[in-house]
KENUSE-324228 format. One record per residue: residue in one letter; x, y, z of N, C-alpha, C, O in turn. Coordinates in steps of 0.2 Angstrom, whole numbers, plus 5000, padded with zeros to 4 digits. Example, Ala and Ser with C-alpha at 12.3 -4.5 7.8 and 13.67 -1.06 7.14 Angstrom:
BEGIN
A506649725039506249785039506649845039507149835042 S506449895035506849955036506450005039506750065040 
***
This chain:
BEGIN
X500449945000500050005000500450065000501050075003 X500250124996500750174997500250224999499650224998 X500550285003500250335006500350395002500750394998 X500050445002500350505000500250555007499650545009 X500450575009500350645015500150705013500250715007 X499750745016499650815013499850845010500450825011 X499850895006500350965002500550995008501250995008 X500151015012500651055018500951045023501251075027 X500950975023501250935028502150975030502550985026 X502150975038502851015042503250945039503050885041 X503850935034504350905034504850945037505150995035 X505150905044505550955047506250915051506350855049 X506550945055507050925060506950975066506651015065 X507250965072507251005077507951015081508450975080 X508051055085508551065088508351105094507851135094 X508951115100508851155106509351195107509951175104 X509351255110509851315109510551285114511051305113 X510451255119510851245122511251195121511751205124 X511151145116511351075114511551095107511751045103 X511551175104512051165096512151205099512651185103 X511951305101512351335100513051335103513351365098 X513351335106513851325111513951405116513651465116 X514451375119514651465127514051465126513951505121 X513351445129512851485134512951485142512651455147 X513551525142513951535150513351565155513551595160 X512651575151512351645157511751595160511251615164 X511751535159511151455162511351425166511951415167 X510951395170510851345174511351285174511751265178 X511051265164511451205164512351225164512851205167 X512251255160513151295163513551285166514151275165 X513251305173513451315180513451245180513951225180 X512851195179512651165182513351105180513551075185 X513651095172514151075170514751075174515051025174 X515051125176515551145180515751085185516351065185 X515351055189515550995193515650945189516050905191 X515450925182515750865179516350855174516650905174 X516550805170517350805168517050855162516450855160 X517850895160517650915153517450905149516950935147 X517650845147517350835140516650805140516350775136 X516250825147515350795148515150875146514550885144 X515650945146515450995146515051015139515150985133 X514651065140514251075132514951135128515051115123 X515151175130515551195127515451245122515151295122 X515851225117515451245109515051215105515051235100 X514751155109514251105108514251105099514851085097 X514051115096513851125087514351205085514751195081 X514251255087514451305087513651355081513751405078 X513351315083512851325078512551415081512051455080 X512851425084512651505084513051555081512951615082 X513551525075513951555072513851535065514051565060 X513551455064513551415060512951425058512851385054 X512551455060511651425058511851445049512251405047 X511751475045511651485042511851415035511551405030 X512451395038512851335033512251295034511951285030 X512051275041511551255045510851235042510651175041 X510651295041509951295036510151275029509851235026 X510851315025510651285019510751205019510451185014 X510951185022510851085024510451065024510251025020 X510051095027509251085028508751095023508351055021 X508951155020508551155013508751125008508251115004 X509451095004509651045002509250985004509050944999 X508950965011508750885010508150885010507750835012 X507950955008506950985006506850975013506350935014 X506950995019506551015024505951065024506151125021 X505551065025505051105024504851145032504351185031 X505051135040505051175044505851165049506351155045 X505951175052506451185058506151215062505851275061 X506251165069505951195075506851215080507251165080 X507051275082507451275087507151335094506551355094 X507551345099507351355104507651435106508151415107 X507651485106507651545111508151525116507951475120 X508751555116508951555124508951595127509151645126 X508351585134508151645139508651705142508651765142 X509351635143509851665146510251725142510551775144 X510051715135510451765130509851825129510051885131 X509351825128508951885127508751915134508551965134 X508851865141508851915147509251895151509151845154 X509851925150510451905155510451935161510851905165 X510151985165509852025172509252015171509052025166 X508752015176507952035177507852105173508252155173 X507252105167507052145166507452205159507352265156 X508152145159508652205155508752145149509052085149 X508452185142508452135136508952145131509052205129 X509252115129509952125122509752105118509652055116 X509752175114509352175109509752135102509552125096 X510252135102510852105098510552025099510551995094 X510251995104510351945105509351915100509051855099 X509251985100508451955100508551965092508151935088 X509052025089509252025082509451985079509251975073 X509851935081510251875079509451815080509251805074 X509151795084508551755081508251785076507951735072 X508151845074507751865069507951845063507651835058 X508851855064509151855058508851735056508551715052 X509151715060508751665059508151645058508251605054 X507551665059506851655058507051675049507151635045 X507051745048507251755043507751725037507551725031 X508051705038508651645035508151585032508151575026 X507651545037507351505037506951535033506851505028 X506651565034506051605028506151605022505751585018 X506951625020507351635012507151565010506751565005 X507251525012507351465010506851405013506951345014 X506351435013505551395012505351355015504951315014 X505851375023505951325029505351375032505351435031 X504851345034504351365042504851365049505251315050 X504751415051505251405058504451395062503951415060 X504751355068504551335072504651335080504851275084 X504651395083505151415089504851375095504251385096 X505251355099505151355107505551395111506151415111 X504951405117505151475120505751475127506151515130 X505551385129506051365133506251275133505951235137 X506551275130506851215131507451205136508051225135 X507151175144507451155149507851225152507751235158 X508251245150508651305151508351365154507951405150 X508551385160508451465164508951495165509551465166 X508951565164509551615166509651605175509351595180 X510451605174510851605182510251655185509851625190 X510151735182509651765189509051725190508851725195 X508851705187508051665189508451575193508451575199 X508651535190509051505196509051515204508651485208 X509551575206509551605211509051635215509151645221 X508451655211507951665215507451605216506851615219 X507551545214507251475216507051475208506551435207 X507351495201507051425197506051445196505751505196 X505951385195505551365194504851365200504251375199 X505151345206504851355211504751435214504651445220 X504851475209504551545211504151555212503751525208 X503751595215503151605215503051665206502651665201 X503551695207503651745201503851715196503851755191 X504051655194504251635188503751635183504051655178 X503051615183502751635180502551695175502451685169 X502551755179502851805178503351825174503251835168 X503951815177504651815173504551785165504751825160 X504351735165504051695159503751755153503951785148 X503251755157502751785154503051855151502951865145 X503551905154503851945153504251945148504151995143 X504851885147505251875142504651855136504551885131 X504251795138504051795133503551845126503351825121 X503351915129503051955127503551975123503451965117 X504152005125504652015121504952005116505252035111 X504951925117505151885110504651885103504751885097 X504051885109503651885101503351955099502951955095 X503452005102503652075098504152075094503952095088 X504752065095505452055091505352005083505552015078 X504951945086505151895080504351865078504251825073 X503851895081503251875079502751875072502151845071 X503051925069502851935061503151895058502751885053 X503651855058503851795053503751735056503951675053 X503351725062503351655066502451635067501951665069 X502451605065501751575065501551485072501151475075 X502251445071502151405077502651445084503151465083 X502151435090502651425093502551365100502051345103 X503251365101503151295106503251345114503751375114 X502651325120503051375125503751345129504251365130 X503451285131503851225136503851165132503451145127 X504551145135504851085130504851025135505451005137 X504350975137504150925139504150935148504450895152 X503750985150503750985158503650925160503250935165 X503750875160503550815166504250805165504550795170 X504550795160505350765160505750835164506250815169 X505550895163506050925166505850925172506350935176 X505350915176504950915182505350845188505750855193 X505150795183505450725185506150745187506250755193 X506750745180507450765181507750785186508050755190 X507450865187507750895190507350905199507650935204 X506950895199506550895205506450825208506550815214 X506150765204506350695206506950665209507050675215 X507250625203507750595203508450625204508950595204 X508450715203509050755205509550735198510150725200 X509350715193510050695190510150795185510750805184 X509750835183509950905181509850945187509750925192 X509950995185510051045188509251085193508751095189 X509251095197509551095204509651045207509751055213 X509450965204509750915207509550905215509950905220 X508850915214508250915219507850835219507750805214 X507750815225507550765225506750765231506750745237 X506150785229505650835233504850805229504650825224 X504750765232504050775227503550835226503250845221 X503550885236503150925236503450985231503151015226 X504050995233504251045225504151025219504051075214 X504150955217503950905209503450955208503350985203 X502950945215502150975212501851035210501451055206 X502351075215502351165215502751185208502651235205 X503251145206503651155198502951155194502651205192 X502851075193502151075188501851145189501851195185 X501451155195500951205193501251275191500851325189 X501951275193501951355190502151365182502051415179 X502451295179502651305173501951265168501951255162 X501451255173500751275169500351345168500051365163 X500551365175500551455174501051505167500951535162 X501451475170501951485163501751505159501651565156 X501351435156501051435150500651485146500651525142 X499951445152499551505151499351585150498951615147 X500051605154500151645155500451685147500151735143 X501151625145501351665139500951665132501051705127 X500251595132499851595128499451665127499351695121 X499251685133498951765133499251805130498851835127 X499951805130500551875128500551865121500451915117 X500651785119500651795110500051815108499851855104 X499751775110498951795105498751865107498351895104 X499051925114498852005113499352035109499252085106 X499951995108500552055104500252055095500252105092 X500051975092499651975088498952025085498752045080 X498752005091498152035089498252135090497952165087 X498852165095498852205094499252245087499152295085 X499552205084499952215079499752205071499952225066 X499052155074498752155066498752085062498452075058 X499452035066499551995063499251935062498951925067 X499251895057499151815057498851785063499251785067 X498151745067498351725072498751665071498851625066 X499251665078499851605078499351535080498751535080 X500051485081499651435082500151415087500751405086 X499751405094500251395099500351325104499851305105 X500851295106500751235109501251215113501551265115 X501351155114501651105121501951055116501751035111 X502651045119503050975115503150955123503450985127 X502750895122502750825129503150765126502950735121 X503450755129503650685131503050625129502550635133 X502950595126502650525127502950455125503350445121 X502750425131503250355131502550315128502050345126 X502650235128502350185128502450165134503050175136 X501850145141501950115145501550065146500950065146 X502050005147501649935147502149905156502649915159 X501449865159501649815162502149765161502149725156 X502649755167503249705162502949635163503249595160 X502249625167501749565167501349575167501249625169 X500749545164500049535160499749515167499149535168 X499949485170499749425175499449475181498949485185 X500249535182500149565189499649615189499849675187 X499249615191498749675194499049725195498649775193 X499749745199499949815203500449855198500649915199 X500749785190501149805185500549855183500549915184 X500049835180499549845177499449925179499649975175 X499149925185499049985188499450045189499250095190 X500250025189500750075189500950105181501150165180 X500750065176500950085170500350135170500450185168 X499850115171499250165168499350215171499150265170 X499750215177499750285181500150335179500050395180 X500850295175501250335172501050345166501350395165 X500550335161500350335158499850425159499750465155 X499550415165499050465165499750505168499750555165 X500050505171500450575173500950605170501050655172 X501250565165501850575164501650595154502050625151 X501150565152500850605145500250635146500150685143 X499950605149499150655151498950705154498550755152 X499450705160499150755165499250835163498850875163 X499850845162500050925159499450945154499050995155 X499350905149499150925143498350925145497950965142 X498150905148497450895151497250965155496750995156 X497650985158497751045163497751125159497751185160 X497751095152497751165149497351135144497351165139 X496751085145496151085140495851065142495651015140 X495751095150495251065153494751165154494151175156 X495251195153495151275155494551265146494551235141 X494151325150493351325145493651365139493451345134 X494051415139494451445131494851405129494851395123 X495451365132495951325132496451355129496351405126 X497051335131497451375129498051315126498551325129 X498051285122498351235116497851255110497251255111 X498251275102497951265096498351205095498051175091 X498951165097498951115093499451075097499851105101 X499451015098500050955105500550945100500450935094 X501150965104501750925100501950865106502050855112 X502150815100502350745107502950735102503050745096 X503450695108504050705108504150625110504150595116 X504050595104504050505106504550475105504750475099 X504850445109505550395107505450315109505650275105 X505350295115505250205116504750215120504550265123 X504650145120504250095125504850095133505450085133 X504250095137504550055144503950025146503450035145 X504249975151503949905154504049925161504649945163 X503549925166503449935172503449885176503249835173 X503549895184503649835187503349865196503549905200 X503049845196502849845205502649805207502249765206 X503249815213503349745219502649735222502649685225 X502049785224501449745225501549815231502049855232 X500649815234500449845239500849885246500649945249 X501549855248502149885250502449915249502649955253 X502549915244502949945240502750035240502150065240 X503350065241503050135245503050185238503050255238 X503050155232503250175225502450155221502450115217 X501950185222501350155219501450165212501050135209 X501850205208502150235201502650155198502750135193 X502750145203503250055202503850065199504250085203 X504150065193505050075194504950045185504550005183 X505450065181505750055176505949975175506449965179 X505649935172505949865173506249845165505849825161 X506749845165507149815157507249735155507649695157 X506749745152506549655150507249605146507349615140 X507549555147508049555145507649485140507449435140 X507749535134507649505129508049515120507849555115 X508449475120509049495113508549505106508849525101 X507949485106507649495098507349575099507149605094 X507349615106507149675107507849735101508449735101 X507449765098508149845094508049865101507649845105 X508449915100508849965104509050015101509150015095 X509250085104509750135103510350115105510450065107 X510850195106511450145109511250165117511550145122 X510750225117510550235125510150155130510250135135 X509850135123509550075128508950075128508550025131 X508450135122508050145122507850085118508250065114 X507150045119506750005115506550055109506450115109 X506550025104506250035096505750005097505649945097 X505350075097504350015095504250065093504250115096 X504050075084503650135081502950115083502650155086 X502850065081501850055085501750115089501350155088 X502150105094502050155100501650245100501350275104 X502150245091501950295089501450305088501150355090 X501150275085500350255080499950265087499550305088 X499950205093499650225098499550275103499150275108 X500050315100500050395105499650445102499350495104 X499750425094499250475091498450485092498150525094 X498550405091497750375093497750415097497450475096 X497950405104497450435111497650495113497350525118 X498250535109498150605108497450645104497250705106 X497150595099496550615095496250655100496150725098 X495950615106495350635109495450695114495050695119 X495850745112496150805114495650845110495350895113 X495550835101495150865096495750925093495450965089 X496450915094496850965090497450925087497750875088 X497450975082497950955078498650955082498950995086 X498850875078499450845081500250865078500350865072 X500650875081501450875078501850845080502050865085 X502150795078502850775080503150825081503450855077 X503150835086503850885087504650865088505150895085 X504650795091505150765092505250685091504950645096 X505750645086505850575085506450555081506350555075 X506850545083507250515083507750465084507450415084 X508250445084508850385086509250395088509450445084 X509550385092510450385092510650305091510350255093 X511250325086511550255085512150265081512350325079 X512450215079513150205076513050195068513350225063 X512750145069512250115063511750155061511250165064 X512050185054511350265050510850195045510350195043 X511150155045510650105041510150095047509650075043 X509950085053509650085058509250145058508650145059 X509550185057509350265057508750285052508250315053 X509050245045508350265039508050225041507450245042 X508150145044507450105046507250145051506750175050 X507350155055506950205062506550245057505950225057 X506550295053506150325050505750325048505350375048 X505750265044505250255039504850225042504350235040 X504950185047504550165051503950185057503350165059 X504350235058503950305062503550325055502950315053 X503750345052503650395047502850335043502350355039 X502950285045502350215042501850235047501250245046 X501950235054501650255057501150315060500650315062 X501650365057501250435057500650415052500150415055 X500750405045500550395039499750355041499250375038 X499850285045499350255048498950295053498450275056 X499050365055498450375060498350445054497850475056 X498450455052498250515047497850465043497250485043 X498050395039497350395036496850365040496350355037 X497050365047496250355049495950415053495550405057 X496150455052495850515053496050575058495650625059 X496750575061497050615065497350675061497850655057 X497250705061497550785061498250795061498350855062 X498850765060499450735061499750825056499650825050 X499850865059500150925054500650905051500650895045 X501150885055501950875051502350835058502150815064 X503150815054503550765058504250815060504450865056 X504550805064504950845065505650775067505450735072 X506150765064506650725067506950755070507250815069 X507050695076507750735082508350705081508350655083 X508850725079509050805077509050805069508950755065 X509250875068509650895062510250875063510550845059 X510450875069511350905071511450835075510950805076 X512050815076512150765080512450835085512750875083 X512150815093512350875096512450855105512450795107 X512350925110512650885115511950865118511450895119 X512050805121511450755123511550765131511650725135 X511350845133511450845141511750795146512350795145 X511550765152511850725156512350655151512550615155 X512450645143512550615142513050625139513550585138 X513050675137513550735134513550715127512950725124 X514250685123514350705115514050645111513850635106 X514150585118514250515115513650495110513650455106 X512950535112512450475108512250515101512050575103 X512350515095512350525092511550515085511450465081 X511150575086510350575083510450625078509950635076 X510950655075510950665070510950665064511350625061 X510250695059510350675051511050705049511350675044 X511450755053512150775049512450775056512250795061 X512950725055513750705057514050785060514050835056 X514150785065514550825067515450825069515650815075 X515750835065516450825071516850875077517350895076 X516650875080516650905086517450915086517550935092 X517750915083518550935084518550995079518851055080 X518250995073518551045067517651085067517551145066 X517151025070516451085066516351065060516251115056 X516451025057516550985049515650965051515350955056 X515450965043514750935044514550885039514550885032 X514450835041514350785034513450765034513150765040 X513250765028512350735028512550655028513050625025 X512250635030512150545033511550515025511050535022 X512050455026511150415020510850425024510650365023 X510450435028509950435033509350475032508750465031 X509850535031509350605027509350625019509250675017 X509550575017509650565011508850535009508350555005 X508950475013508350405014507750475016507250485012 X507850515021507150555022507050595016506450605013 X507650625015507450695007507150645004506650675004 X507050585002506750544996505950544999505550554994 X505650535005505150535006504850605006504250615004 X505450655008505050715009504850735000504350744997 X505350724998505150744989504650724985504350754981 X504450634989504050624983503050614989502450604987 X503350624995502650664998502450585000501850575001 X502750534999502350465000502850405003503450405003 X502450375006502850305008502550255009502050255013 X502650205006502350125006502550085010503150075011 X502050045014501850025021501449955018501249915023 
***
């Protein structure tokens, strides 16, 4: 069977400001690098802040048709209140670059990263961060909002929520459920808050309305047994909190404030709870040992299905869907075109059964730095060499330009 996709369908790639552009010395993660060995450091990560434009022309080469990248808060408000405007110039010159060459930009307003002064005043657990948000973000989209039509506010609140306030592996390396809970709700404020700001800067300036949203984290969460009852129980729970809960909190409000969910899918996990004692009712991570199971080189399970059935139950949301983020890390780019086309079969199955599916976005363009994991896992359509900044296109993105060209894939 072959498929064809829409005419307007997002053929795209994504990236984060933190993980190409390189020296964002004015952040969280920054500072927060200083404790580990150098070479875990981000550094000049891509150096794609000096590079974007060789950058884009790559991109438009393998017929990309959107690029989503991220705003660094810490460079557009390096003090409370005090904006650089060189720094809001140089996005523009971006958004625009992408414009010449028939890319849709696709901006997020915060992926993971806050400025040292908001850090210092608690982060996230501010009562004013909300605020803060909302301030920078008004800015931004007076600066760059005539040529931008998506944008993303927050880049998967439950993962940065979990990381950094759960299990303490980023920064501030918090281990607090009652703060876990006060983070979520203020960076749902956040939200709503900056949905307010773009849709007033819009409508006072005359422009297009934008189309605004959320890139979430969604896993596949299954029981690691059929049999157990309490397995059962804990997957669906991670299930409801960890893909549902967020996105539900902002359309659950009577105007709503999502025009469209972006989900950010990479594997399946199997869940395991030792039963009713157990002081963990969420249950624990259980890795099936099984050799006919893919993998990435992280360990992540390969299950495109998983894709297909996030769409599905993303449907009942009633908006238009985006991949914002899917990708691979691996050694093996011949592993890399099958991840693809595979997802990309996937997508293709719930659009023709009737989901709203706008566009695909792979993770990455750039092979780039993989935060706590640093240089090693490698998800880029273009090779990076981190010694010279050399850039090579992989058959991988070769194998996607072929799809994005001919608008079709057979399944």
């Amino acid at each position: 069977m072959e498929f064809t996709f829409p005419k307007d369908f997002l053929w795209g790639a994504a990236t984060s400001s933190h993980q190409v552009e390189g020296n964002n010395t004015n952040n969280d993660w920054w500072q927060w690098e200083q404790r580990i060995p150098l070479e875990m450091r981000s550094g000049l990560a891509c150096d794609e802040w000096n590079r974007f434009e060789e950058d884009f022309k790559l991109a438009q080469t393998l017929g990309l048709t959107a690029y989503r990248f991220s705003l660094e808060w810490s460079r557009i408000e390096p003090s409370p209140g005090q904006f650089d405007n060189s720094a809001l110039d140089h996005y523009r010159d971006m958004v625009l670059s992408l414009r010449s060459k028939g890319i849709e930009p696709i901006v997020t307003l915060n992926h993971f990263t806050i400025p040292l002064w908001l850090a210092g005043q608690g982060g996230w657990l501010s009562d004013k961060s909300p605020e803060f948000f909302a301030q920078y973000v008004h800015k931004a989209t007076e600066a760059l909002g005539n040529d931008v039509h998506y944008w993303i506010t927050l880049n998967e609140p439950a993962v940065y929520t979990y990381k950094s306030y759960i299990v303490g592996q980023w920064p501030p390396g918090e281990k607090s459920a009652i703060k876990a809970f006060k983070i979520a709700q203020n960076l749902a404020k956040a939200h709503v808050l900056a949905y307010g700001k773009i849709k007033e800067v819009y409508t006072q300036k005359g422009w297009k309305k934008p189309m605004v949203g959320i890139a979430q984290q969604v896993l596949i969460f299954e029981p690691s047994s059929d049999r157990s009852l309490w397995d059962r129980i804990s997957a669906g729970l991670r299930d409801w909190m960890i893909n549902h809960l967020f996105v539900q909190a902002l359309t659950r409000r009577k105007t709503g404030t999502l025009d469209f969910i972006g989900l950010n899918y990479y594997m399946r996990q199997y869940v395991r709870n030792r039963g009713f004692l157990s002081a963990n009712i969420f249950g624990e991570e259980h890795v099936l040992e099984n050799p006919s199971v893919r993998k990435n080189s992280l360990g992540w399970e390969i299950f495109p299905q998983g894709l297909h059935a996030l769409i599905k139950a993303f449907s009942k949301y009633k908006l238009p869907i985006l991949i914002s983020e899917n990708g691979i890390c691996t050694n093996d780019d011949a592993q890399r075109s099958e991840f693809i086309v595979e997802h990309l079969t996937a997508v293709a199955l719930a659009i023709k059964e009737g989901v709203p599916v706008i566009g695909y976005l792979y993770w990455s363009l750039l092979d780039n730095y993989e935060w706590a994991d640093g240089f090693a896992p490698r998800f880029g359509l273009i090779e990076v060499d981190y010694k010279t900044q050399g850039r090579k296109v992989r058959d991988s993105a070769k194998k996607f330009e072929g799809i994005i060209r001919s608008g079709r894939i057979r399944f």
